[in-house]
DRENVEX-697276 format. One record per atom (N, C-alpha, C): x, y, z. Coordinates in steps of 0.05 Angstrom, whole numbers, padded with zeros to 5 digits, always signed. Example, Ala and Ser with C-alpha at 12.3 -4.5 7.8 and 13.67 -1.06 7.14 Angstrom:
<sites>
+00264-00114+00156
+00246-00090+00156
+00264-00066+00156
+00257-00045+00142
+00273-00021+00143
+00258+00001+00157
</sites>
This chain:
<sites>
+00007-01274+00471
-00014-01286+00487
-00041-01274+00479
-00061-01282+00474
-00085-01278+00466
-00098-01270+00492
-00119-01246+00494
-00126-01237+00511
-00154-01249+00509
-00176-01251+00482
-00206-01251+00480
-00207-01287+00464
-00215-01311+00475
-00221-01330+00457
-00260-01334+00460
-00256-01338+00436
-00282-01339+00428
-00289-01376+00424
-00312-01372+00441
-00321-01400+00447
-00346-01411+00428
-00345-01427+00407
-00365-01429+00395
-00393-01444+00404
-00382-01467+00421
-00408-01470+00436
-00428-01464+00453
-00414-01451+00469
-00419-01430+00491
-00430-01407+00473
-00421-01398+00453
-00425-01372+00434
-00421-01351+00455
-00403-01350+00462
-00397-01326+00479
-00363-01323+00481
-00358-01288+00494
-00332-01289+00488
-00319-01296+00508
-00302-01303+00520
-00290-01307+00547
-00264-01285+00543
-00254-01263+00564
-00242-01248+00569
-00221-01249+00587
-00195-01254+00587
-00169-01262+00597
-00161-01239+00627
-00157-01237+00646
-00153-01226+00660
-00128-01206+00655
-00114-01202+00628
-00104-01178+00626
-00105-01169+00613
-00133-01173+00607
-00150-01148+00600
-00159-01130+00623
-00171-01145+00645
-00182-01124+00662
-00162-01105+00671
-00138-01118+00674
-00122-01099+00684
-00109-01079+00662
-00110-01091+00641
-00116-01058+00621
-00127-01038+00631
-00160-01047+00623
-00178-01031+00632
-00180-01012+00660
-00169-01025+00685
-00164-01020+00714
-00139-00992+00703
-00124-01000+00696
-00105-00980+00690
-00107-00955+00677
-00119-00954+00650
-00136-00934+00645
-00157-00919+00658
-00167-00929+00676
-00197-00913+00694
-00181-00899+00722
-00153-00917+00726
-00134-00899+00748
-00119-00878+00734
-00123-00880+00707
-00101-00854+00701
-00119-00830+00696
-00139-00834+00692
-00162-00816+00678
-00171-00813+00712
-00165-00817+00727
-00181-00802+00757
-00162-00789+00766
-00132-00796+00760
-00099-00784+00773
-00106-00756+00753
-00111-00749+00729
-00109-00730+00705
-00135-00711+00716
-00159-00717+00720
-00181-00703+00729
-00188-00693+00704
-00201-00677+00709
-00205-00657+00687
-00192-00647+00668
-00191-00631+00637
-00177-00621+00626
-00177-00590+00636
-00146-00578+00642
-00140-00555+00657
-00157-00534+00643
-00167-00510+00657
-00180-00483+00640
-00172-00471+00630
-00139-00470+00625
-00129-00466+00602
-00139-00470+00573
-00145-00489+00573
-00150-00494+00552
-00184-00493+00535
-00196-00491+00560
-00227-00481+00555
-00230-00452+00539
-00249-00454+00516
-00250-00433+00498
-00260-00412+00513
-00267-00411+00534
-00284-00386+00547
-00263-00381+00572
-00240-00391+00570
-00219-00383+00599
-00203-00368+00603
-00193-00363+00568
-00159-00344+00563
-00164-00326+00587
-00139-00317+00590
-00134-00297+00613
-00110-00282+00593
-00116-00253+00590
-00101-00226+00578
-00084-00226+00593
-00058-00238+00581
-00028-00225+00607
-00024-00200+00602
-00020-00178+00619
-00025-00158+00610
+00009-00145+00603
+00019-00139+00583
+00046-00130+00573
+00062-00127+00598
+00086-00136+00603
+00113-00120+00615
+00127-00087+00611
+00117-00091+00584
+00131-00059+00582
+00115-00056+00553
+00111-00024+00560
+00089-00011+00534
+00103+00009+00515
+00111-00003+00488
+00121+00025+00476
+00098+00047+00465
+00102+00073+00471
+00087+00097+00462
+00093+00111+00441
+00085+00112+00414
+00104+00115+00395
+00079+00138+00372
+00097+00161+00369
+00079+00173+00358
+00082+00167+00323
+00060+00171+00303
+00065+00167+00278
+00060+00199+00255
+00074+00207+00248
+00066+00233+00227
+00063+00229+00203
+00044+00233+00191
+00037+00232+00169
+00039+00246+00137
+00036+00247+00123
+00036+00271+00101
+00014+00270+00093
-00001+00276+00105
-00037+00264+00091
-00043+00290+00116
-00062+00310+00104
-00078+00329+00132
-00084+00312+00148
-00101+00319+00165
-00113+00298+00194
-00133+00302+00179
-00150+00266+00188
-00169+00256+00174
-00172+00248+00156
-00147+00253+00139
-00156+00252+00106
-00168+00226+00096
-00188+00225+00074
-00205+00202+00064
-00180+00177+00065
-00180+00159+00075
-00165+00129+00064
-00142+00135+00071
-00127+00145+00060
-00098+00148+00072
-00093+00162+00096
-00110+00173+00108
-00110+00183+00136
-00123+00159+00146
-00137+00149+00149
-00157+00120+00150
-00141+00102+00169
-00120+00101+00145
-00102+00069+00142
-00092+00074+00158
-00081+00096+00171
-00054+00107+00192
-00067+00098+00214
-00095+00105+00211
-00100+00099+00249
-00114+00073+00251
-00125+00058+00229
-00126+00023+00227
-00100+00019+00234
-00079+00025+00218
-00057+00014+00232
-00047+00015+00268
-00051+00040+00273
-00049+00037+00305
-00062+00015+00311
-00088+00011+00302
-00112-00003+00322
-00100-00029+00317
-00098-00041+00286
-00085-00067+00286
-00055-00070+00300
-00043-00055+00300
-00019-00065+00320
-00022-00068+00350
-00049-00040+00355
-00055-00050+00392
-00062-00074+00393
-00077-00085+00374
-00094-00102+00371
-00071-00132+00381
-00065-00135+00356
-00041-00158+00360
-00021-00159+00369
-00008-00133+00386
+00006-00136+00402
+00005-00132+00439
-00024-00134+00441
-00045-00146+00466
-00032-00121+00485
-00027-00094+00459
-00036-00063+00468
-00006-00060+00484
+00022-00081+00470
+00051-00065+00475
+00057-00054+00464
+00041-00033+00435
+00053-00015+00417
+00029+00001+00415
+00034+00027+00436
+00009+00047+00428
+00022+00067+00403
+00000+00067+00385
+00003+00092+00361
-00003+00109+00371
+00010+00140+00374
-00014+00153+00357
-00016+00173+00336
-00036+00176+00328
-00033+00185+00304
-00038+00219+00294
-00010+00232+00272
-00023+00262+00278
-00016+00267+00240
-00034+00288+00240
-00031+00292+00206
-00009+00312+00200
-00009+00314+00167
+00010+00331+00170
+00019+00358+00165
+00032+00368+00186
+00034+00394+00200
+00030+00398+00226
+00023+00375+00241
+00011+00373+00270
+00039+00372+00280
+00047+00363+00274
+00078+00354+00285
+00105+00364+00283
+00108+00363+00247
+00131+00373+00236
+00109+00380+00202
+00117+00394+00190
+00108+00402+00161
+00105+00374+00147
+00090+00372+00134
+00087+00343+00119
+00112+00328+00103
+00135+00350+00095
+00152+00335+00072
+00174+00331+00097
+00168+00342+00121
+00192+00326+00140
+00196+00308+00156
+00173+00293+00146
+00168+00262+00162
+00192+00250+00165
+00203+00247+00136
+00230+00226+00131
+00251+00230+00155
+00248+00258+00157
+00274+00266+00163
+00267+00261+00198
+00261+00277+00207
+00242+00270+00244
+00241+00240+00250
+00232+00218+00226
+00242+00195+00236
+00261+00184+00232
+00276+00184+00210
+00293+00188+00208
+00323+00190+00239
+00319+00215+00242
+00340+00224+00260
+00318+00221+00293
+00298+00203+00298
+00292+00198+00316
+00269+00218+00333
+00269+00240+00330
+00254+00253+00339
+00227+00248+00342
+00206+00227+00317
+00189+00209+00326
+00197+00183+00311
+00179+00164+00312
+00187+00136+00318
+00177+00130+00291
+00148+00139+00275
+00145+00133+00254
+00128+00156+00240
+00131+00140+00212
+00123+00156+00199
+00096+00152+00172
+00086+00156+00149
+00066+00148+00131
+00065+00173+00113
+00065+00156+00093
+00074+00168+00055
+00074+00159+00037
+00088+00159+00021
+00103+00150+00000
+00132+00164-00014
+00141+00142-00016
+00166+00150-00031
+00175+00167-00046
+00160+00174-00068
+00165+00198-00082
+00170+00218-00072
+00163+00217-00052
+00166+00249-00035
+00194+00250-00034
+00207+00230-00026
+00234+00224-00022
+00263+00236-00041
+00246+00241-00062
+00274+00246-00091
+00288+00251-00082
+00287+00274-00066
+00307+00284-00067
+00330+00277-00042
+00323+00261-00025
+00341+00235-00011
+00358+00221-00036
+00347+00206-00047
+00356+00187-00064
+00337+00184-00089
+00342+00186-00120
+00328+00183-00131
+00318+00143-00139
+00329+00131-00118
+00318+00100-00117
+00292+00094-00104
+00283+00111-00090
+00252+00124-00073
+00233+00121-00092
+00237+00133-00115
+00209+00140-00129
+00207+00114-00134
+00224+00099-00151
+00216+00061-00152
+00191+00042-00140
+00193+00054-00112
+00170+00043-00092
+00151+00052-00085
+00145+00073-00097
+00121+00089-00098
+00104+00086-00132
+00120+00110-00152
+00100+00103-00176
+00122+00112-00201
+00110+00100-00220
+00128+00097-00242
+00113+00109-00271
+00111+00134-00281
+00101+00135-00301
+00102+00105-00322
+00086+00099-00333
+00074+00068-00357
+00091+00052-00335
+00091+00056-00314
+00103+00025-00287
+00099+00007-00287
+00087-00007-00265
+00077-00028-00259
+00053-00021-00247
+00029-00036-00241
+00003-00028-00239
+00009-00041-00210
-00021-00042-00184
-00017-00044-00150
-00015-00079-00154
-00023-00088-00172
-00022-00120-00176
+00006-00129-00172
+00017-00116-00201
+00051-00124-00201
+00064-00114-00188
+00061-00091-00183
+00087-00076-00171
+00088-00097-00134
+00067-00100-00126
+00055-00112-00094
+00071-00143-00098
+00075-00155-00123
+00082-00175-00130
+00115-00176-00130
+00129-00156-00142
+00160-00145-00147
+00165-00142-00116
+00149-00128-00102
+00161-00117-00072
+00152-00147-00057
+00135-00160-00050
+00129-00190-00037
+00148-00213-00049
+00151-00213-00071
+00157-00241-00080
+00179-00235-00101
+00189-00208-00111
+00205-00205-00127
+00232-00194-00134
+00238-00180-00098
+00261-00175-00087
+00268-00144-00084
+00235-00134-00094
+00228-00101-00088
+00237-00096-00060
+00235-00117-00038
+00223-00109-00008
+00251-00101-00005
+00272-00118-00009
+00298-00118-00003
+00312-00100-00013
+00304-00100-00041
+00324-00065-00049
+00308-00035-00031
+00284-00038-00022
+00267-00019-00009
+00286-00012+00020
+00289-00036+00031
+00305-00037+00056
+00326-00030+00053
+00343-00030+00033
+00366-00020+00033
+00374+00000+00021
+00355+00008+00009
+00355+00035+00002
+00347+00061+00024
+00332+00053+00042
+00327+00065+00068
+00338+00058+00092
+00359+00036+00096
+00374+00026+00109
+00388+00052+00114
+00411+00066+00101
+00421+00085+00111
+00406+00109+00113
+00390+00112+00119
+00376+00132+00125
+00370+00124+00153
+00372+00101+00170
+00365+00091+00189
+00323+00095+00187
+00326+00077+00167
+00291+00075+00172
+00286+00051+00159
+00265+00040+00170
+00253+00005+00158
+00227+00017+00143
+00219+00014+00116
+00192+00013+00108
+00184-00007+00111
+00154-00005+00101
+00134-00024+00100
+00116-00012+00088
+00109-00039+00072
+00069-00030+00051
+00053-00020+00071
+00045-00003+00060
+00020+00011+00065
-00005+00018+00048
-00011+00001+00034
-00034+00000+00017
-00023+00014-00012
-00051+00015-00033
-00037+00023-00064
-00065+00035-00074
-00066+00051-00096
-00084+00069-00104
-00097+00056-00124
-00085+00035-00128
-00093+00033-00158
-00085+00045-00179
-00095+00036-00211
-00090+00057-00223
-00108+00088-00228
-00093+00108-00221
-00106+00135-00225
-00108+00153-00241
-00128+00165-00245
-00141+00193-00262
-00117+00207-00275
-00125+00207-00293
-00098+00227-00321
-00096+00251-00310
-00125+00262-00294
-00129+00295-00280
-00154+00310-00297
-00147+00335-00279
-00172+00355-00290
-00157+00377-00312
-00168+00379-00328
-00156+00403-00346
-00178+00427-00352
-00161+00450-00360
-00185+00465-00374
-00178+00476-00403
-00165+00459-00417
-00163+00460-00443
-00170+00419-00453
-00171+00416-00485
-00171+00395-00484
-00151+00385-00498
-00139+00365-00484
-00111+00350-00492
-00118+00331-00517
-00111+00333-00536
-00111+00318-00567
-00095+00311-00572
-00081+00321-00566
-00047+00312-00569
-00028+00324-00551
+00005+00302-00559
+00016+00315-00538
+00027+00347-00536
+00030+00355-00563
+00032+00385-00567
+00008+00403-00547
-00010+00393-00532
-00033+00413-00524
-00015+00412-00497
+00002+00390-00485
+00012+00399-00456
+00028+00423-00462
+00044+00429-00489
+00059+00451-00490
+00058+00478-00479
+00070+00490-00458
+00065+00513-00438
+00038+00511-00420
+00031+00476-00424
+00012+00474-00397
+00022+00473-00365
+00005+00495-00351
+00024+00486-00322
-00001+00466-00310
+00008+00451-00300
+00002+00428-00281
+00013+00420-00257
-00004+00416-00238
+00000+00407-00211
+00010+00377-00218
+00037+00371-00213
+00048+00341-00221
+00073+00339-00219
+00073+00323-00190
+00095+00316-00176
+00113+00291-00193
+00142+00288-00185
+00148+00266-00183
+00167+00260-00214
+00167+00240-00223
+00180+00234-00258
+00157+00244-00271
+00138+00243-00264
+00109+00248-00289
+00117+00284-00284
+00129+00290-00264
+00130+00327-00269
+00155+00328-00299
+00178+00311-00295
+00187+00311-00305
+00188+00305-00343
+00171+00291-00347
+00160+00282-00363
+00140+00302-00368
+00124+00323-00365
+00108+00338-00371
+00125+00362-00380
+00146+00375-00370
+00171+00396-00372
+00177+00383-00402
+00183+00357-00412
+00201+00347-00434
+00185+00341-00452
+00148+00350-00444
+00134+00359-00469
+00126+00388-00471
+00143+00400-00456
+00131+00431-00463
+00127+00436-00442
+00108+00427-00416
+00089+00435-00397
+00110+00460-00374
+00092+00459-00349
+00111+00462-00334
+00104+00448-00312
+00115+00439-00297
+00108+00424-00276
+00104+00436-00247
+00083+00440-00229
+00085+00467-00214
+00078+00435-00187
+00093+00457-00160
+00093+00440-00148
+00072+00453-00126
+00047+00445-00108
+00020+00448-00099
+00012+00440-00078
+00011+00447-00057
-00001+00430-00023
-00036+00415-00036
-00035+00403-00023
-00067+00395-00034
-00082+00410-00023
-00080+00423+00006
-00101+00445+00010
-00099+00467-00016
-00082+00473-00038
-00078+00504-00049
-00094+00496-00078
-00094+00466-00083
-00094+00454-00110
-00122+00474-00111
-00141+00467-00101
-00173+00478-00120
-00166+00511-00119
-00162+00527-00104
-00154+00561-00107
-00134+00559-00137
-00118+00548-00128
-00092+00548-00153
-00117+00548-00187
-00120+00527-00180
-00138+00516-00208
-00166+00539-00218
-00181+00547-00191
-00194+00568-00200
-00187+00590-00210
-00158+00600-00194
-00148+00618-00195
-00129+00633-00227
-00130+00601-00239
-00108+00605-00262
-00082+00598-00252
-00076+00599-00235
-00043+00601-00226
-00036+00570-00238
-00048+00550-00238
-00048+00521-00261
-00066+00528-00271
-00056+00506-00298
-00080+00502-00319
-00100+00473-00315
-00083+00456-00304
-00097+00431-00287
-00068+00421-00278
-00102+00392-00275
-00086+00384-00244
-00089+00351-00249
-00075+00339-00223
-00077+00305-00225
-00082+00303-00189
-00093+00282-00187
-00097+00282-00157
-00097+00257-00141
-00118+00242-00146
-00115+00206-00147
-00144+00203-00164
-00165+00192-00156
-00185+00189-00175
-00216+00200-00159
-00235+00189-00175
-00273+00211-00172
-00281+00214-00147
-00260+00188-00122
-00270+00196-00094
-00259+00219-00082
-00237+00226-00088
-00218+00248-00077
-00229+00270-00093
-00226+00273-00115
-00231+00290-00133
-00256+00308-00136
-00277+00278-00126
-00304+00299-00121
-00309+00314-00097
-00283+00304-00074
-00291+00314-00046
-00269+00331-00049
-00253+00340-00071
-00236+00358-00068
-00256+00393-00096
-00276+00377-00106
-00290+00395-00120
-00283+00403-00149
-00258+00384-00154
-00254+00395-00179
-00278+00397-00207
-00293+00373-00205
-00314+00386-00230
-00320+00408-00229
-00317+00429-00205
-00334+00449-00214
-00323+00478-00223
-00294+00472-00230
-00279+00490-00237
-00260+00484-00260
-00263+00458-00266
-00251+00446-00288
-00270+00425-00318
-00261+00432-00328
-00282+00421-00355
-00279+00402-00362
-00253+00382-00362
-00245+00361-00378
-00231+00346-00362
-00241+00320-00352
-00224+00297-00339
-00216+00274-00360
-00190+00270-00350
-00175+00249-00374
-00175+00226-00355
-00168+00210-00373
-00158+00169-00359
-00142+00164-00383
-00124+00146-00374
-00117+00135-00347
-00093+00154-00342
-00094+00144-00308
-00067+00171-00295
-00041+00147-00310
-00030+00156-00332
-00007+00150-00347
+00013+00145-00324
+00017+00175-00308
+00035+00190-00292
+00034+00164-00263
+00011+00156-00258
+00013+00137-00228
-00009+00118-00236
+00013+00101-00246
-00014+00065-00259
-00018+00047-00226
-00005+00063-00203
-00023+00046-00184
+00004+00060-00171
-00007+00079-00147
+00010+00091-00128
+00015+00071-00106
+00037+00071-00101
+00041+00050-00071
+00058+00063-00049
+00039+00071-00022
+00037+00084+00001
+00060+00060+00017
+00066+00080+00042
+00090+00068+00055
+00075+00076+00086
+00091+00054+00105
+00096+00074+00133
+00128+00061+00131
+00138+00077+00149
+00172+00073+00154
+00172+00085+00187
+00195+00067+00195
+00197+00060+00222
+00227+00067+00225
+00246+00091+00242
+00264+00090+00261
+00276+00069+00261
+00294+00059+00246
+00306+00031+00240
+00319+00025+00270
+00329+00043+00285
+00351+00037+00314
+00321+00025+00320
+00310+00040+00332
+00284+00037+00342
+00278+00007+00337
+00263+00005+00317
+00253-00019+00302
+00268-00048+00305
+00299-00038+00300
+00317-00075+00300
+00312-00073+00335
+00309-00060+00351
+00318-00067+00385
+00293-00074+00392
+00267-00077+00380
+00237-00098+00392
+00258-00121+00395
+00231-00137+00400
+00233-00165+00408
+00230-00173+00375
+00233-00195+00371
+00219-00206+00334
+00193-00207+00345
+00176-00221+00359
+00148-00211+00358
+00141-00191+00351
+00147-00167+00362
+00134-00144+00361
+00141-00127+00326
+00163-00145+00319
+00165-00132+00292
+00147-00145+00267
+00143-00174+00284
+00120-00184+00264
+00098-00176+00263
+00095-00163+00288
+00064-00148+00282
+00063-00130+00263
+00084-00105+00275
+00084-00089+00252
+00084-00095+00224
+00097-00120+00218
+00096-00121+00186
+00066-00132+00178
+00056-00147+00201
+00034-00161+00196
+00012-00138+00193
+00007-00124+00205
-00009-00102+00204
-00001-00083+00178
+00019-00080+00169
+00025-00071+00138
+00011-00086+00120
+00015-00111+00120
-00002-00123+00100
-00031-00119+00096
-00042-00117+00126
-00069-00117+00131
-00080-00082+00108
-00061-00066+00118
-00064-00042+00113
-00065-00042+00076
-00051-00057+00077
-00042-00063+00025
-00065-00074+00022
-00081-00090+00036
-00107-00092+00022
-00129-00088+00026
-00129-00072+00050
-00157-00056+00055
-00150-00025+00043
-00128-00015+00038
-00130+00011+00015
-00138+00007-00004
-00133-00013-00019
-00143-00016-00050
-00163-00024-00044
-00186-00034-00038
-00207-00049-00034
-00218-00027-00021
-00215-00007-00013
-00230+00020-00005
-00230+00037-00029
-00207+00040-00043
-00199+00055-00070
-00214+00046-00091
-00224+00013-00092
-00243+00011-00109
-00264+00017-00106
-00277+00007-00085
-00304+00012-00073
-00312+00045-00078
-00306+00056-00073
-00306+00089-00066
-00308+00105-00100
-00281+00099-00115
-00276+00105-00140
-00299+00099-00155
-00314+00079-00150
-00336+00060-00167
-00362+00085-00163
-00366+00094-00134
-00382+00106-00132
-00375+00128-00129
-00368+00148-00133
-00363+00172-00137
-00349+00175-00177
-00337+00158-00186
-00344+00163-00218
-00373+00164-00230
-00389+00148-00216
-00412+00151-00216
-00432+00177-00214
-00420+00183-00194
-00437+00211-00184
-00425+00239-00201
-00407+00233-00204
-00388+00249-00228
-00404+00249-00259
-00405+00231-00253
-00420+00215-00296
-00444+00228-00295
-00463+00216-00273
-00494+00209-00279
-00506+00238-00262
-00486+00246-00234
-00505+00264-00223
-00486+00306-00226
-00467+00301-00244
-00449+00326-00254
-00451+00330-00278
-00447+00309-00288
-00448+00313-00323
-00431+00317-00333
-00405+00297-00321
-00380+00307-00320
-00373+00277-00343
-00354+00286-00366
-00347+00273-00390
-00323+00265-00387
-00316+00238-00379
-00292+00217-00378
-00279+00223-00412
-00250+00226-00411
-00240+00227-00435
-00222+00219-00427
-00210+00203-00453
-00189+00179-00460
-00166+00203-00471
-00139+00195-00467
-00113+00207-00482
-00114+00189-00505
-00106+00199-00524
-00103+00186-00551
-00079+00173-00549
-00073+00156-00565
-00050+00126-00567
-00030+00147-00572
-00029+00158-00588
-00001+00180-00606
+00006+00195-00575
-00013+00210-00554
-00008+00217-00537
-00002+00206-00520
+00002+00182-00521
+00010+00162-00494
+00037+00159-00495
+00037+00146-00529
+00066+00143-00538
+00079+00161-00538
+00075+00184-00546
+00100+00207-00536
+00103+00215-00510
+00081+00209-00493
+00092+00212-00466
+00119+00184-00455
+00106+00161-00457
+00128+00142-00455
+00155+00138-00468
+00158+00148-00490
+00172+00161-00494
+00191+00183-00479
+00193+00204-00476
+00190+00211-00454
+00192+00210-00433
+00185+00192-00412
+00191+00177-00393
+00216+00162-00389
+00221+00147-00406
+00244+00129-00414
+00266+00155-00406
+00259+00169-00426
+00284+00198-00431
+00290+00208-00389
+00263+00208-00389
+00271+00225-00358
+00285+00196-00334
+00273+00181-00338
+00290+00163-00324
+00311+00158-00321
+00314+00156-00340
+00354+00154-00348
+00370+00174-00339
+00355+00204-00352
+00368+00230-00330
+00370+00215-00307
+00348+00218-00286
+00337+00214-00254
+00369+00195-00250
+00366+00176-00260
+00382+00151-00248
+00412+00160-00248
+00421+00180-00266
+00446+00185-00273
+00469+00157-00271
+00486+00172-00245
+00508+00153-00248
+00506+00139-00216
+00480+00139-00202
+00467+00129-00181
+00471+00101-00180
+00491+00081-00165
+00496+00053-00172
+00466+00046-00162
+00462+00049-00135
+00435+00038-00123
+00407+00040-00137
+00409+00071-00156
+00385+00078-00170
+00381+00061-00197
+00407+00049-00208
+00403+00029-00226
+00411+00012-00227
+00412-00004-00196
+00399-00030-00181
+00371-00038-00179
+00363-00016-00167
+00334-00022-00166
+00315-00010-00193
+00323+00010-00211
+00308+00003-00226
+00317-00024-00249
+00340-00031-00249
+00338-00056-00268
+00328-00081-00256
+00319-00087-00234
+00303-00101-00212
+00278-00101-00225
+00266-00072-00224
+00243-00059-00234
+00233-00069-00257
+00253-00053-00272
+00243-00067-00309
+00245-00092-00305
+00258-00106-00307
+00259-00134-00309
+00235-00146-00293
+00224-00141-00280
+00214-00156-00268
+00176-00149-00280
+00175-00126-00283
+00144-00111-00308
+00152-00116-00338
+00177-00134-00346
+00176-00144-00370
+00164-00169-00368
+00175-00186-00342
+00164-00218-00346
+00138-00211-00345
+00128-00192-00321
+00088-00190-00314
+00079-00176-00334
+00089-00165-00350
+00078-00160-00367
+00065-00182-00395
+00085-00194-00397
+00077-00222-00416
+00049-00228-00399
+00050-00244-00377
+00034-00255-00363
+00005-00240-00367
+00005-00226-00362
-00019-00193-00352
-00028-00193-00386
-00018-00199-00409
-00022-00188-00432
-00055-00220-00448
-00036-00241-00429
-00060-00265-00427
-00063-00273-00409
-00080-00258-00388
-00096-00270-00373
-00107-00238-00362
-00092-00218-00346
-00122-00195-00336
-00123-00177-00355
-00111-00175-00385
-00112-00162-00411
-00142-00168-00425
-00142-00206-00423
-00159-00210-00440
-00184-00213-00420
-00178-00212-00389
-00204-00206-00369
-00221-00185-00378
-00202-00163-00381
-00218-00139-00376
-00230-00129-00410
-00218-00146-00431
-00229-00140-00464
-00244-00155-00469
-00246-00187-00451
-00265-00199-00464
-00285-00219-00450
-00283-00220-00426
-00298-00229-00399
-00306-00210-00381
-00301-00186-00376
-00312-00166-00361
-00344-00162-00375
-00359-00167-00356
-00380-00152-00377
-00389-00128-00379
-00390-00110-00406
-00390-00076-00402
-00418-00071-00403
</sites>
């Protein structure tokens, strides 16, 4: 049935009576509806305020305060109060406040607190599949390695490698790649680490022992006494922001690049796994969501910072950036290879996850060799 005929003589439209009652019908539903509820008005939300509040302390291995990595610990509280509309209070204590710094693992671990913030390496001696997710002498750089643990099946060997330990990690930001260290001889080759002692944790200690060195192990409060003192001959630390607020130019003569030993350190928090699976899934998505937040405001502080304090190092110390020679790189990697294979022994899990590892910095490596290889040789401008 045609509702509108159009009259050409008349030139006008003539309108069928159900139409009006269309129209009638629509103007009764729109007075039955009223208004749109204040719900939904941008200026109305109403804060439900939580049912139940967990209070959860976090320990750290970083002193209290420390530059960035003490930082991130208590951004992290704030982004989880934040997004979880303040059902997960942090708080945050450095380390020794609590328990001694290298017994984070273990305190959350066995429950005594709820979480914890580090990195893996610390771990060896749990499991040598730990260091993997932390740093890898000639490794993977914060690009790839962030890429292997997100998208490449890192996250999952991570989890299960801390699974029996009853703890869940999570990213916690990355260093980048870091400073070779301070020395007070000059390295020309690898024969000069021979009976060098050095502050250098981890496979790169190991790897320094299997050129001669010795590998001495250092609180970061002892590192500058140590180094003045002789008790090392140098040291490695992370890079020119730490390093200048830790004072080494002024007791050491010779800074090398690149840190061979940590091509991009990657920081953890880990979570009381009982703990952790019995949230709600909301509340665990925060936490992971707030990890993420944490992976890219460390590096993006690590740049920022590094940029300006190499600076102040260069232009306002007079402090001389030096390169390791190729022959010295190669016999360290070398080297490396050798200590890995020790590390891993007859560890089924430790060579799970490192053949995860390699395999996965052989494909990014192709990739990386044409496209941020030829960024940084021939589009960067120097």
């Amino acid at each position: 049935m045609k509702q509108i005929i159009f009259n050409r003589k008349a030139k006008s439209i003539q309108i069928q009576p159900v139409y009006y009652l269309l129209v009638s019908m629509v103007c009764l539903l729109s007075s039955c509806l009223g208004d749109p509820p204040g719900s939904v008005k941008s200026t109305s939300y109403d804060v439900t305020k939580p049912s139940q509040v967990f209070h959860w302390k976090m320990t750290t291995t970083w002193p209290p305060n420390f530059p960035v990595l003490g930082e991130v610990a208590e951004k992290y509280a704030m982004w989880v109060d934040e997004a979880s509309n303040g059902q997960i209070k942090i708080k945050v204590y450095g380390g020794g406040e609590l328990v001694p710094a290298l017994e984070a693992f273990d305190a959350v671990s066995n429950g005594t607190i709820e979480m914890g913030c580090g990195a893996s390496y610390y771990w060896a001696g749990k499991t040598p599949a730990a260091q993997f997710f932390a740093a890898v002498p000639f490794g993977m750089n914060s690009q790839q390695l962030t890429s292997w643990l997100e998208t490449g099946g890192g996250y999952e060997l991570w989890k299960k490698t801390y699974a029996k330990f009853n703890l869940v990690p999570f990213i916690g930001g990355n260093t980048g790649v870091q400073m070779g260290g301070w020395f007070n001889k000059e390295i020309n080759s690898v024969s000069d680490f021979n009976g060098l002692k050095m502050r250098l944790p981890g496979i790169g200690g190991n790897v320094l022992e299997k050129a001669g060195g010795a590998a001495i192990l250092v609180s970061g409060g002892e590192i500058y006494t140590s180094l003045e003192r002789g008790v090392i001959d140098a040291t490695e630390w992370i890079g020119p922001y730490h390093d200048y607020k830790m004072g080494f130019h002024k007791i050491a003569k010779y800074y090398y690049s690149p840190g061979w030993h940590e091509p991009g350190t990657q920081f953890e928090f880990f979570i009381n796994k009982q703990l952790h699976d019995a949230l709600p899934p909301h509340l665990q998505a925060v936490l992971m969501s707030a990890s993420k937040q944490a992976q890219v405001w460390v590096l993006a502080e690590f740049d920022k910072q590094n940029a300006i304090f190499l600076d102040k190092l260069i232009n306002e110390e007079n402090v001389e950036v030096r390169e390791f020679s190729k022959q010295t790189l190669d016999a360290l990697r070398a080297y490396t290879k050798e200590a890995i294979q020790e590390m891993i022994g007859n560890d089924a899990l430790s060579k799970e996850v490192y053949k995860s590892y390699a395999d996965f910095q052989k494909k990014a490596t192709k990739w990386s060799e044409i496209t941020e290889k030829a960024y940084y040789n021939k589009i960067q401008q120097q």
